[in-house]
C-alpha positions in Angstrom: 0.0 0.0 0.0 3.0 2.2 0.9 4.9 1.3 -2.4 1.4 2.4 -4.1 1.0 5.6 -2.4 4.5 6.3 -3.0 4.5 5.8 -7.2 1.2 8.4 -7.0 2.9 11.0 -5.6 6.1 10.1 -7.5 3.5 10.0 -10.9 2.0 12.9 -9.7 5.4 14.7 -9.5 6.7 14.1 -12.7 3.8 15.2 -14.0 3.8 18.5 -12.6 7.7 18.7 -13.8 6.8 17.7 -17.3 4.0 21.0 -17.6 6.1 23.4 -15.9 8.9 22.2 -18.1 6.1 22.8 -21.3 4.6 25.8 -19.7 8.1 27.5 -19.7 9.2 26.1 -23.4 6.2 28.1 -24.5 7.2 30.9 -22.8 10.6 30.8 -24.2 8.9 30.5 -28.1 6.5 32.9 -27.3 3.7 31.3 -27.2 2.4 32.0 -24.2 3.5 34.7 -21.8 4.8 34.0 -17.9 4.9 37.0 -15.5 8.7 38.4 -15.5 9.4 36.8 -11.9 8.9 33.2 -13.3 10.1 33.7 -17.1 13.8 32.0 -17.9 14.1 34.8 -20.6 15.5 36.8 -18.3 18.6 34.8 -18.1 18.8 34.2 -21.8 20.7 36.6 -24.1 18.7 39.3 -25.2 19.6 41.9 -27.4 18.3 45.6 -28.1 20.0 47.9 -30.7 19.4 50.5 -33.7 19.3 51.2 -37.4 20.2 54.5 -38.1 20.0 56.4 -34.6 22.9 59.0 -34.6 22.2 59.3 -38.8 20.6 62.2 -40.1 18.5 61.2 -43.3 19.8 62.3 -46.2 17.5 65.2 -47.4 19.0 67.4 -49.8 20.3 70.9 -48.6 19.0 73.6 -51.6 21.0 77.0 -51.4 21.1 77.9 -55.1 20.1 81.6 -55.3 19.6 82.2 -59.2 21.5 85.3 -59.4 20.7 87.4 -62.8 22.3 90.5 -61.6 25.6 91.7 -60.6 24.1 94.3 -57.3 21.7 93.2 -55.2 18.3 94.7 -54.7 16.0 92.8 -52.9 12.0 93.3 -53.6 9.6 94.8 -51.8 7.0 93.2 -49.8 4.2 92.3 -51.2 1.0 92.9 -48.7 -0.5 89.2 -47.8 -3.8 88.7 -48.7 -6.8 89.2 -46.5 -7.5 86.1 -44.8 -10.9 84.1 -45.7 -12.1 80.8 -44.3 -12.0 78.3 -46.9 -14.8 75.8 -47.9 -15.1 72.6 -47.3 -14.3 71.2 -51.1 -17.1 69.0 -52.4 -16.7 65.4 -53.5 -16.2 66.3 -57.4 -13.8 68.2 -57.4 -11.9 66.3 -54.1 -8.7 65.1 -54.9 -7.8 61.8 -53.6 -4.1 61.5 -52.1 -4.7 58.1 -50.8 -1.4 56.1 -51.4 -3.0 52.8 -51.0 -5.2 52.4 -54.5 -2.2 53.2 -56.6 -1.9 51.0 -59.6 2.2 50.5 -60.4 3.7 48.9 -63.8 6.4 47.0 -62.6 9.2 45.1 -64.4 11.2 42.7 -63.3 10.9 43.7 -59.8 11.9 47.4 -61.1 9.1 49.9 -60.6 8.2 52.5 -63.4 7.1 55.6 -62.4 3.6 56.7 -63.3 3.5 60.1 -65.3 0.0 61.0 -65.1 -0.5 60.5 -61.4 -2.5 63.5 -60.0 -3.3 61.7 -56.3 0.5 62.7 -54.5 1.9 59.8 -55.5 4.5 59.9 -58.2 7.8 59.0 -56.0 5.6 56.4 -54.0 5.2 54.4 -56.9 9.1 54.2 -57.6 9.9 52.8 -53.7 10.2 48.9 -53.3 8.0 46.6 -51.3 9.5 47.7 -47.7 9.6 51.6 -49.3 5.9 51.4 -50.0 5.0 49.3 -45.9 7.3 52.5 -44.5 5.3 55.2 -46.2 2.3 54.1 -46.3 2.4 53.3 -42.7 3.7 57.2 -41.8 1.4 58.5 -44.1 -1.7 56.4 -42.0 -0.2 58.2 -38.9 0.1 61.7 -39.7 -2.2 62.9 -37.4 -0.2 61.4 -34.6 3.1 62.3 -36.0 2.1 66.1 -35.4 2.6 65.4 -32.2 6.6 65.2 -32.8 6.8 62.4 -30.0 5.2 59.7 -31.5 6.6 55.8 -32.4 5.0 54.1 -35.8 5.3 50.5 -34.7 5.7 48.3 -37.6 6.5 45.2 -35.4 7.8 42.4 -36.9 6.8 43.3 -40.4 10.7 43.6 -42.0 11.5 40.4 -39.7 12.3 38.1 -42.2 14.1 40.5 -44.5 16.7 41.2 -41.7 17.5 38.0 -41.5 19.1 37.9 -44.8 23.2 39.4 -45.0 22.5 42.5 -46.8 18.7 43.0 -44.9 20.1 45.9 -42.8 21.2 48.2 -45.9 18.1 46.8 -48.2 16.1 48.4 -44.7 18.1 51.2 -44.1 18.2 52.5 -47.7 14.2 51.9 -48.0 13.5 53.6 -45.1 15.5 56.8 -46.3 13.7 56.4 -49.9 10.8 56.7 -48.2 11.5 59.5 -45.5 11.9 61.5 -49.1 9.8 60.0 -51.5 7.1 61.5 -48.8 8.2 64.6 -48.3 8.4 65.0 -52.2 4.7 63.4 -52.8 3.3 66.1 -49.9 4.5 69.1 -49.5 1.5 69.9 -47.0 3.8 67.9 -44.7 6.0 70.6 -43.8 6.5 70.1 -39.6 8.6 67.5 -39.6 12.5 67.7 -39.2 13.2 63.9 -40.5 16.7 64.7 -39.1 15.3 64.2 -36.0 13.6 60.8 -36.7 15.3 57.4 -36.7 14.6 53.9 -37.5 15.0 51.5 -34.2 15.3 47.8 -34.1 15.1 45.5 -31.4 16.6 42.4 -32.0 15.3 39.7 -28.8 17.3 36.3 -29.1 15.8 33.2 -27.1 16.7 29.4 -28.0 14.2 29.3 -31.4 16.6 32.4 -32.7 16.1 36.6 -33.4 13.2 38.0 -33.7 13.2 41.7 -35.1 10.8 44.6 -34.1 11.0 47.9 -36.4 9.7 51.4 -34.9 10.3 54.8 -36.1 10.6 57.8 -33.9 12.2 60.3 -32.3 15.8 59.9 -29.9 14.8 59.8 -26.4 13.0 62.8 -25.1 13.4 64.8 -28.2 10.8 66.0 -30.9 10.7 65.4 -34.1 8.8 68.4 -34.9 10.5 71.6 -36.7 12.1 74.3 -34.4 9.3 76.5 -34.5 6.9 74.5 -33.9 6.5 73.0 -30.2 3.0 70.9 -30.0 0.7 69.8 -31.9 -1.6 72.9 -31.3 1.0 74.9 -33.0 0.7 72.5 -36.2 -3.2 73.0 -36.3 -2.9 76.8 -36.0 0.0 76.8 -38.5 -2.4 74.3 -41.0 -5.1 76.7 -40.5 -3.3 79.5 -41.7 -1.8 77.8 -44.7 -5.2 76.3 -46.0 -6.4 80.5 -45.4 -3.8 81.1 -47.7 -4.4 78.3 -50.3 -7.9 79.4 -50.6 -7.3 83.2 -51.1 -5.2 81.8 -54.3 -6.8 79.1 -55.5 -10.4 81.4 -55.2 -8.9 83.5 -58.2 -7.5 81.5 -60.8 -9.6 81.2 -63.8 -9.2 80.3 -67.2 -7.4 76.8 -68.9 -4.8 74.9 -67.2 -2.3 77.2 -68.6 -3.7 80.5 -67.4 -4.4 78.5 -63.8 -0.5 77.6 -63.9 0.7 81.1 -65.3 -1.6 83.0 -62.2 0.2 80.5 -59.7 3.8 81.3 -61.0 3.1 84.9 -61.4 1.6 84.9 -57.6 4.6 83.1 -56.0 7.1 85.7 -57.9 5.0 88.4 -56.5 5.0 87.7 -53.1 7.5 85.5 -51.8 11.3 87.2 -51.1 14.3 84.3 -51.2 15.3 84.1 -48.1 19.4 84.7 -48.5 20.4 85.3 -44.9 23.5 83.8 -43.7 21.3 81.7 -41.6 18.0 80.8 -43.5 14.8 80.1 -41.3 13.8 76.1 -41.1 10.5 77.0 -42.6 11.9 78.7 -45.8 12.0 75.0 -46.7 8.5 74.7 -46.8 5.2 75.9 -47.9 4.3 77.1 -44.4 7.4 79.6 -44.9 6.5 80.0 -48.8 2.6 81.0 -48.0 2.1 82.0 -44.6 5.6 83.8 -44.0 6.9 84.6 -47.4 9.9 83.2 -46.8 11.4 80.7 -48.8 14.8 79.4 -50.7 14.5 77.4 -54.0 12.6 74.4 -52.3 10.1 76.2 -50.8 8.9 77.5 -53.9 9.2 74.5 -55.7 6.8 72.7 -52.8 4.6 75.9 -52.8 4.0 75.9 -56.5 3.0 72.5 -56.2 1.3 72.5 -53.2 -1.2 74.9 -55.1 -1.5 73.3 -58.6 -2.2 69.8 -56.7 -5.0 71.7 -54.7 -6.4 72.3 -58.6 -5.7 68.8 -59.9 -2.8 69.6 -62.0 -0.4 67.3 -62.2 3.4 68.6 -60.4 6.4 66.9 -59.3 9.4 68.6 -57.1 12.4 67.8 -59.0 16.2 67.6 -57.1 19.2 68.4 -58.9 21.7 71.0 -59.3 22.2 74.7 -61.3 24.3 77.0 -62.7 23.0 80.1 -62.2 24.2 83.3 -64.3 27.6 83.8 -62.1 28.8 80.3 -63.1 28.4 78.9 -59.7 27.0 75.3 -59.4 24.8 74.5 -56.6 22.2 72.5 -55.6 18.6 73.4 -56.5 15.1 72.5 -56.7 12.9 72.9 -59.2 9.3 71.7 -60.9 7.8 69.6 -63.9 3.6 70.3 -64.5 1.8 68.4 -67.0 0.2 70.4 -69.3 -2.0 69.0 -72.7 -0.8 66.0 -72.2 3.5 67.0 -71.7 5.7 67.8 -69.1 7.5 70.6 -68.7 10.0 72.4 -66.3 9.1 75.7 -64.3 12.1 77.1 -62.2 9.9 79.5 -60.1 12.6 80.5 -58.4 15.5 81.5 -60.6 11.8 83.3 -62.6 11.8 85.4 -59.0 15.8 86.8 -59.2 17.7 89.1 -56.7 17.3 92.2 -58.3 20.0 94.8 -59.3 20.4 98.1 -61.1 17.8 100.9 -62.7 14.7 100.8 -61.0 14.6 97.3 -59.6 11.9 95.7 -62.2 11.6 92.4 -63.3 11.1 92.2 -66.8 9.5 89.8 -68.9 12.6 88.3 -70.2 13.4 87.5 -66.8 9.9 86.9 -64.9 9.4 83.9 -67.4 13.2 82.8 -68.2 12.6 79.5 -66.9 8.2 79.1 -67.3 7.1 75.9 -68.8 10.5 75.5 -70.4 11.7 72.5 -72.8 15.0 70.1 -72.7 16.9 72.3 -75.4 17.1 74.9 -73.5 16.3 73.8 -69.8 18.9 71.3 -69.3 22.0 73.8 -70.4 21.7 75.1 -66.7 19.7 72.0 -65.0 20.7 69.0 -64.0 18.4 66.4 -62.3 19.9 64.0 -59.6 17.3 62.0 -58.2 20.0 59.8 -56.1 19.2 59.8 -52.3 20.8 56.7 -51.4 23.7 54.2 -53.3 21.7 51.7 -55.6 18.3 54.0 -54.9 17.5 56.7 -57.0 14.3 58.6 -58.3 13.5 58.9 -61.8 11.5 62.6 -63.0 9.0 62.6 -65.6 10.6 63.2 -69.2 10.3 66.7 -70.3 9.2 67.9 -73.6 12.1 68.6 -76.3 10.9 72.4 -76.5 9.1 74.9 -74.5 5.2 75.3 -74.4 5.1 78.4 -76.6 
């Protein structure tokens, strides 16, 4: 009876060994979860590290100034428009900028640009796979993103690809793709310092391998917000004020496509001054200093002319590169191609707004529309594009018509 007893208990026992012993294997794959006290992870060798923390994102730094005078006068300011609330647009003439319905020819694995896209989403199409899940993704979270502290999780979603030797630099160099192929597709995503935002990793290692966990945010206790702008109140104020602005324009244009384009150049040559102080403002980057402060250097023109013309449906893409303006001087620059009846051409709204010099200050004609709606004979003897942000990563522009418009 003794010897019986004794095998129970003995049964009994190794029973209870053999589900702890379960109960904690699971823990250690994951699939269930023990509270920290009892879990062996603790004692394994976990891991936690970053990609890209301490790396600014390559965005490219503009500073060409389009000289076309040897003395500098600089223009007067033009009085800002009286503010009026703007309506809410109907359905008809709504433009979509989702980033999700987007139909892409793709070759090979190679990913051709579309040229008639009029929904924000001209360098989206270009990214890879993991380009498209980062942007996307940011783009779905811009509301909390205003905020400058937030983390877009993206869990385990590039696990797999990180696992391969060259995953880290296929990540890295999609992530920074992205970062600009954003920026580019919406320029009414001016807030954002993307200097200030990093790509994390964590890597945890238990006995089935490394599993890794992708989040994008800002360095500890920082914002990723631009200087001038410290919570998200400040974004909805400084939103509010642009879409005044956009409004007052977009109210009077009239006419074709061409006179709609023409009334848009001629109103950001009237208005904005090129900001050439030795140290530029953050926002003269952006349409917020292009519209609301009237502020800008060669990029915030180009994003404020097509921050307009997309309002309006017309097709625009910001183009990188680099100029040689009248002194000789090479320099990078940003510029703009606009479909119009059913071509491209370039529109340099900046180097058409020049530093003024001599007589009585006036820009001509010759000079107001030196670089309007322009054609590759005559374009591409000052411009060059370079759509490389990133090595083996580069965007591709839309191919500009062999002569000008008119």
């Amino acid at each position: 009876m003794r010897r019986r007893r004794g095998s129970f208990f003995l049964t009994i026992f190794v029973c209870c060994i053999i589900v702890v012993c379960v109960v904690i294997s699971l823990d250690l794959v994951g699939i269930v979860k023990l509270p920290e006290k009892f879990s062996l992870k603790k004692y394994l060798s976990n891991s936690i590290g970053t990609l890209g923390a301490g790396e600014e994102i390559y965005y490219p730094d503009y500073n060409a100034t389009g000289l076309n005078a040897e003395n500098k006068v600089t223009q007067d300011e033009v009085e800002i428009p009286e503010e009026v609330i703007p309506p809410v647009k109907d359905e008809e003439t709504k433009i979509d900028y989702s980033v999700l319905n987007i139909l892409n020819r793709e070759n090979n694995g190679v990913v051709e640009p579309d040229y008639n896209v009029t929904d924000n989403s001209f360098f989206y199409t270009q990214l890879d796979t993991y380009g498209k899940t980062f942007y996307s993704r940011l783009y779905a979270n811009l509301d909390n993103l205003k905020t400058g502290t937030y983390s877009v999780d993206f869990g385990t979603t590039f696990n797999e690809l990180l696992h391969k030797s060259d995953g880290e630099q296929i990540l890295t160099n999609a992530f920074q793709l992205s970062i600009n192929a954003l920026l580019l597709d919406h320029p009414e995503i001016f807030y954002l310092d993307v200097t200030k935002m990093y790509m994390f990793t964590e890597a945890t290692t238990t006995v089935i391998g490394t599993t890794y966990k992708i989040s994008i945010g800002p360095d500890s206790g920082n914002s990723y917000l631009m200087s001038e702008f410290y919570s998200l109140n400040d974004v909805y104020i400084a939103e509010d004020n642009l879409r005044t602005q956009l409004y007052s324009i977009t109210s009077k244009l009239s006419g074709s496509n061409y006179d709609k384009i023409l009334q848009v150049h001629n109103y950001l040559v009237d208005n904005i001054n090129y900001d050439s102080s030795a140290l530029e403002q953050e926002s003269s980057h952006t349409i917020y200093g292009a519209l609301v402060k009237k502020l800008a250097v060669c990029d915030g023109y180009a994003k404020a002319f097509k921050y307009i013309l997309d309002s309006i449906g017309i097709s625009c893409v910001e183009v990188c590169g680099i100029a040689q303006n009248s002194q000789g001087a090479t320099e990078s620059h940003a510029w703009n191609d606009v479909l119009l009846d059913g071509n491209w051409y370039a529109v340099d709204v900046t180097w058409d707004d020049p530093i003024l010099s001599g007589g009585d200050g006036k820009l001509t004609n010759d000079l107001r529309y030196c670089y309007f709606l322009k054609g590759a004979d005559t374009f591409y003897g000052t411009h060059q594009e370079d759509g490389y942000i990133v090595s083996n990563g580069e965007f591709r522009y839309p191919e500009i018509s062999e002569v000008a418009y008119y």
